[in-house]
N, C-alpha and C positions, 0 to 999 in steps of 0.2 A: 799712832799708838797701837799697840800689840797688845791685846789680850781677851782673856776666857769670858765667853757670855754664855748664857742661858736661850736657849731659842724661847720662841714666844709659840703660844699654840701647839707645844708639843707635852706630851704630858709624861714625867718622870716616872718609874715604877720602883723606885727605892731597891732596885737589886742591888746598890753597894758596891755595883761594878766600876766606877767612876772612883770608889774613895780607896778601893782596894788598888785599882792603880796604882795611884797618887803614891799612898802606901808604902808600896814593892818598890818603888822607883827612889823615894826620899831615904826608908829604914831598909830596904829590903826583908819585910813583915809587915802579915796585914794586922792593922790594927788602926779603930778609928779614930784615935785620938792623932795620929801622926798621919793625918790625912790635908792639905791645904785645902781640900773639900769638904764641904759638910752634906748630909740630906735631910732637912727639915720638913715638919708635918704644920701647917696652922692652918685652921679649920677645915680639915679635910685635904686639904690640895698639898701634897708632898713635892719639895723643889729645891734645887740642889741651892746653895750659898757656894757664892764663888769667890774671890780677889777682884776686887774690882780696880785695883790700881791708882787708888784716891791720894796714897800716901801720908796718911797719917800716920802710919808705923815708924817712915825717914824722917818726920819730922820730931819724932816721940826718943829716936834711937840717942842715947846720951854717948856713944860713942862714934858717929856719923858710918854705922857700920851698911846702911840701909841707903841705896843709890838708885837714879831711874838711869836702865840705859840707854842707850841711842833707839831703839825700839819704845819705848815710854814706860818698860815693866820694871816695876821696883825689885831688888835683889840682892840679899844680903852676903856680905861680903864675909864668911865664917871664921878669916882669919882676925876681923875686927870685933865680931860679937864677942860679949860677956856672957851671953844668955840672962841678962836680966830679966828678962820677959814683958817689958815695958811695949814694945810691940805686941804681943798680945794683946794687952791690956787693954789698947785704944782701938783695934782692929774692931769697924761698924759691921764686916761681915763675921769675923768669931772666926775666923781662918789663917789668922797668922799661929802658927806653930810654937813651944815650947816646953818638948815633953822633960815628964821629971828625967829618964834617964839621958837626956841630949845634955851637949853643953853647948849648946847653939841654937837658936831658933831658925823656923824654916818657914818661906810663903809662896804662893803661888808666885811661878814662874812661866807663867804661861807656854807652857811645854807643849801640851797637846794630848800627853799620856791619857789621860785622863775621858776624853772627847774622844778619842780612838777605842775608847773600852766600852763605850755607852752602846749598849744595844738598842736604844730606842730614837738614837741620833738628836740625844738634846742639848749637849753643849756644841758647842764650835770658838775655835779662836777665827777673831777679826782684826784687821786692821781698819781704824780711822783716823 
């Protein structure tokens, strides 16, 4: 299975370089809301939210628009979305996508854009 992790012992600096990727790549505009990343603060320790690839967005999708693929990364099929935003909704990390102006939802795709922008090398895609 393929996908985006968070290194462990490496400590984030919230530059926003990671969600501005994500960003430019999905809208071409940065903006955080249209980011399949988040950068969260609790109790002092700032740390990115990822996709963890659980799949509870394919199972929530009422239109089976939401598939894993031979890699195990869930990835929505835009020509089956509704944009209901039901995905959303149930997303434990807060990182399935559906902005008001989209008519489709978006989620981590474990691309890499993302991890390649980090200047303090704290995500990485893995395989296990």
């Amino acid at each position: 299975m393929k996908r985006l992790t968070v290194k462990k012992d490496v400590e984030c600096m919230a530059c926003l370089s990671c969600v501005v990727a994500c960003s430019e790549a999905f809208y071409k505009e940065f903006h955080q809301d249209k980011s399949c990343i988040r950068i969260v603060e609790n109790n002092g320790t700032v740390k990115p939210m990822v996709c963890i690839q659980c799949g509870k967005c394919a199972r929530e999708c009422p239109q089976g628009a939401i598939t894993q693929n031979a890699n195990g990364v869930y990835m929505i099929n835009k020509k089956l979305c509704i944009g209901c935003g039901r995905c959303k909704e149930v997303c434990p990390m807060g990182v399935c996508l559906k902005p008001d102006d989209s008519e489709t939802a978006s989620k981590c795709i474990a691309c890499g854009i993302c991890a390649k922008a980090c200047p303090m090398d704290v995500l990485e895609i893995v395989e296990s």
